[in-house]
C-alpha positions as a Python dict, from the first residue, in 0.01 Angstrom:
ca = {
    (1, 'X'): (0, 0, 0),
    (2, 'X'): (219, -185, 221),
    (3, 'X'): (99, -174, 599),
    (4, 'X'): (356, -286, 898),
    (5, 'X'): (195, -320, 1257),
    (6, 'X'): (443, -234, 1576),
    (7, 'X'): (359, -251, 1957),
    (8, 'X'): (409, 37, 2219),
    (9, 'X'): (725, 36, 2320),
    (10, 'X'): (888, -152, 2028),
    (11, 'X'): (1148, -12, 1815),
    (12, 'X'): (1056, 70, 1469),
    (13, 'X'): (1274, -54, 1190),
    (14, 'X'): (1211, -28, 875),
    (15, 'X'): (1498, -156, 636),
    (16, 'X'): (1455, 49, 238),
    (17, 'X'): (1697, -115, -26),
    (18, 'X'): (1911, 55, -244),
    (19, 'X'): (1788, -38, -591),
    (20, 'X'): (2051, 56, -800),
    (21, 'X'): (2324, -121, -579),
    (22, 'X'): (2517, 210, -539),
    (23, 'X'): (2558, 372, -264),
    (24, 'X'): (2834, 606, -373),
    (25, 'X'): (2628, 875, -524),
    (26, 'X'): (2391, 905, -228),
    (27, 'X'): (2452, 1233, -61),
    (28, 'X'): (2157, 1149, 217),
    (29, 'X'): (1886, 963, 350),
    (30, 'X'): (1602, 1113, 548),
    (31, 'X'): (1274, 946, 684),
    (32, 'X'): (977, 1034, 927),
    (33, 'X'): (708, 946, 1066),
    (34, 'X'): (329, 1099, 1068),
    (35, 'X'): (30, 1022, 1240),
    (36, 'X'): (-225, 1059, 1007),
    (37, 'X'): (-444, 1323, 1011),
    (38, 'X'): (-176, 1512, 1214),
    (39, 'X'): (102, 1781, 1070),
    (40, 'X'): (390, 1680, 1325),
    (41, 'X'): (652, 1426, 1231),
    (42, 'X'): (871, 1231, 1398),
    (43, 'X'): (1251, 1230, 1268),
    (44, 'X'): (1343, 844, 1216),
    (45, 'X'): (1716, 801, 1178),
    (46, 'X'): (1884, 614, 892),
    (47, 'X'): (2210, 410, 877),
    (48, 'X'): (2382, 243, 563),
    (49, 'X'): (2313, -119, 587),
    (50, 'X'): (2513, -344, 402),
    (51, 'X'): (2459, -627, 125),
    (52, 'X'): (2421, -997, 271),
    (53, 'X'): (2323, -1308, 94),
    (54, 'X'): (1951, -1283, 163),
    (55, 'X'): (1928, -903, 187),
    (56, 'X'): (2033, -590, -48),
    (57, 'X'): (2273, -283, -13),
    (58, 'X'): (2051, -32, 159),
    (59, 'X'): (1926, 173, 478),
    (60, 'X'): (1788, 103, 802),
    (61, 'X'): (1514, 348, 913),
    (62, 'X'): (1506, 346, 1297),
    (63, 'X'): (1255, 501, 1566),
    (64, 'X'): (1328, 434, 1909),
    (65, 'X'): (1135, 298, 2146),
    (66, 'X'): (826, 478, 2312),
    (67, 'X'): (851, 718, 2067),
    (68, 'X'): (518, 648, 1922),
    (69, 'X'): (166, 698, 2050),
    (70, 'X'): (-65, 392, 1934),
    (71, 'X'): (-251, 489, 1574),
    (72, 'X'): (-159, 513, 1215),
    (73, 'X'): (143, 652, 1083),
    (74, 'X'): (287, 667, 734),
    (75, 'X'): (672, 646, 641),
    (76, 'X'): (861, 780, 375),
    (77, 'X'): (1186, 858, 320),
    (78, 'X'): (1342, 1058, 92),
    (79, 'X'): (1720, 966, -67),
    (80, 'X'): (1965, 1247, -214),
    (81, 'X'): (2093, 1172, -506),
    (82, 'X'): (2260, 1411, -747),
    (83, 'X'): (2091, 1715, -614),
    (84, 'X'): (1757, 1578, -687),
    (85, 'X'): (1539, 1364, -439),
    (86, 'X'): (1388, 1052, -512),
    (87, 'X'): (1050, 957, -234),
    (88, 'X'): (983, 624, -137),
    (89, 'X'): (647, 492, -139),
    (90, 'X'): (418, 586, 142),
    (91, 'X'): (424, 318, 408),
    (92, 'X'): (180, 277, 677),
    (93, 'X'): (249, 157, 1004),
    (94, 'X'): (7, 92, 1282),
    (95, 'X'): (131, 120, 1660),
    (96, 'X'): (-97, -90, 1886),
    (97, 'X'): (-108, -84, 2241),
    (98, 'X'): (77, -383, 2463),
    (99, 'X'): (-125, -639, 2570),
    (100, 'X'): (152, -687, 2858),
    (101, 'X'): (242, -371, 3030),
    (102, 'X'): (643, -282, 3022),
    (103, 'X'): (837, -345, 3306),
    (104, 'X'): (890, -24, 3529),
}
């Protein structure tokens, strides 16, 4: 399982590619965020990303900044396609605390 490691503070992003290459019959993209161990999620937001040379035709999965208390999360998202929905793989993320304190 594929584990991503964020500080306090950062913004999450978390880019998901499309793996057919066809965005067209997408009808949605949804993704969140759980602490584990906890029933509450956080609502990420997602935004169509486009193809470049080194990266593919998907989404961007976004949590703003301070969103986050420091522990383990996991991420999936979930992506609308003809009426049925296909689930990512579970992704775990770990939000550390700043060594550095933010600015005020």
């Amino acid at each position: 399982m594929t584990r991503l490691s964020f500080k306090t503070g950062q913004t999450i992003l978390v880019g998901i590619a499309n793996d057919d290459g066809d965005s067209s019959n997408v009808s949605s993209v949804t993704a969140s965020l759980r602490r584990q161990g906890r029933t509450q999620v956080l609502a990420m937001s997602a935004t169509p990303r486009a193809a470049t040379d080194s990266v593919p035709e998907g989404w961007n999965l976004t949590l703003l900044e301070g969103a986050a208390d420091p522990g383990m999360y996991e991420l999936d998202a979930r992506v609308r396609v003809g009426g049925a929905d296909i689930v990512t793989d579970t992704l775990m993320i770990e939000i550390v605390r700043a060594v550095t304190p933010r600015a005020p």
